[in-house]
C-alpha positions as CSV (number, residue, x, y, z in Angstrom):
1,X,27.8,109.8,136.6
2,X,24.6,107.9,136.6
3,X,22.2,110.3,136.4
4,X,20.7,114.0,136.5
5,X,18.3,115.1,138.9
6,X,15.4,117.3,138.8
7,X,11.8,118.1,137.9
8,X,12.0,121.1,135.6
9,X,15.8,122.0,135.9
10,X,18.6,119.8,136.9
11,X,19.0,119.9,141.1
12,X,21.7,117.4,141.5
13,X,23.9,114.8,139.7
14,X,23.6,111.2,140.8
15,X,27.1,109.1,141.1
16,X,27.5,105.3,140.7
17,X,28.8,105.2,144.0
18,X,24.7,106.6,145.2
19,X,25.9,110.2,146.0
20,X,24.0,113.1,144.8
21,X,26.3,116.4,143.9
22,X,24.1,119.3,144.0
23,X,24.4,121.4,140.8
24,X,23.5,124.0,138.5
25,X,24.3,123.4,135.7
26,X,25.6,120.4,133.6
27,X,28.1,120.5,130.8
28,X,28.3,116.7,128.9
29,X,31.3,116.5,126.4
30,X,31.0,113.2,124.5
31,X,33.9,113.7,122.0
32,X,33.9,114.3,118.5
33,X,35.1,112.5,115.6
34,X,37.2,114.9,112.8
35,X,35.6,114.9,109.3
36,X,39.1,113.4,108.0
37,X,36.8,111.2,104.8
38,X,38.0,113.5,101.9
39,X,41.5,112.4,103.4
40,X,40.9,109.0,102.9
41,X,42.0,108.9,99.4
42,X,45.5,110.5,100.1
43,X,47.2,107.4,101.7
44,X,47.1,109.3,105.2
45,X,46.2,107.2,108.4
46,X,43.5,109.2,109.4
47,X,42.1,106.5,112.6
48,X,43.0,109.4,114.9
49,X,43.4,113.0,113.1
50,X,46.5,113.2,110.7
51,X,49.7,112.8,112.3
52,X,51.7,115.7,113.1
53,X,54.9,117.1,114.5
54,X,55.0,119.6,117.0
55,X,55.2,122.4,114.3
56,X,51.9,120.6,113.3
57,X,54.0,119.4,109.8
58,X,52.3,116.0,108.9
59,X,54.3,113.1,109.6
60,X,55.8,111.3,106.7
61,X,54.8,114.3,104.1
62,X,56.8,117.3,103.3
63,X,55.9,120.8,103.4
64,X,52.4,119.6,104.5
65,X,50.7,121.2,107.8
66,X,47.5,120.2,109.3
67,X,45.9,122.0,112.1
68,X,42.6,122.0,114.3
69,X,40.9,118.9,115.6
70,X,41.6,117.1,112.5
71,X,45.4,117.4,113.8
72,X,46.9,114.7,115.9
73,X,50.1,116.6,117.0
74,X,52.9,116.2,119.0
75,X,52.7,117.5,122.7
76,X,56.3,117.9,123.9
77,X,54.7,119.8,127.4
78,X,52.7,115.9,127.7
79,X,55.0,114.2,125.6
80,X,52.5,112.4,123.6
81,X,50.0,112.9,120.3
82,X,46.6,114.4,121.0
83,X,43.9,116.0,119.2
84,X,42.8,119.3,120.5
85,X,38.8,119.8,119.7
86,X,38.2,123.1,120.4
87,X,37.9,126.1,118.1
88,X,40.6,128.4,119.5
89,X,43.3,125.5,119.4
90,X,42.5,125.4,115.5
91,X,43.3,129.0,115.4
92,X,46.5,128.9,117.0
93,X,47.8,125.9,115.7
94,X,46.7,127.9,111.9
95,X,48.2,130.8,112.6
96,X,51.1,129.0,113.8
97,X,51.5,126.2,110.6
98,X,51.0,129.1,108.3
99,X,53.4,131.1,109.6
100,X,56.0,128.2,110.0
101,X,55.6,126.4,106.5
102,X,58.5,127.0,104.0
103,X,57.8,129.1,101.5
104,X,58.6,128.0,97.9
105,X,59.1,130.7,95.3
């Protein structure tokens, strides 16, 4: 993308290649960053979320879970880390961590 088009509303989206895609509407997503600094401290590598497993257990540190966008877990369906950022993701991967942490009595 190049550009947006339009007086009052946006008409079109302009490419780098010079076409112009009529639209609507436009939806930007520019990324996020997670709020990881009161993580610093812990000795975590926090570059890129904290690093999980696919059960979303922190790499490296027991019977610790992380989930959400701060969460850099293990994709088996892509086979790689990612971050989800989106709000239901964080509720899943929760409900999911809480329900799959050990329980010490």
């Amino acid at each position: 993308m190049s550009g947006l088009l339009g007086r009052e509303t946006v008409e079109a989206v302009s490419l780098a290649d010079g076409t112009n895609l009529p639209a609507d509407i436009v939806v930007v997503s520019i990324g996020s960053v997670p709020a990881a600094d009161w993580l610093v401290s812990s000795g975590l590598d926090v570059t890129r979320g904290v690093e999980c497993d696919r059960t979303c257990a922190v790499t490296g540190v027991p019977d610790v879970v992380a989930a959400g966008d701060l969460a850099n877990w293990y994709n088996p369906l892509y086979e790689r880390h990612m971050r989800v950022e989106h709000w239901t993701n964080a509720i899943e991967q929760g409900t999911f961590a809480a329900r799959d942490t050990p329980r010490h009595t």
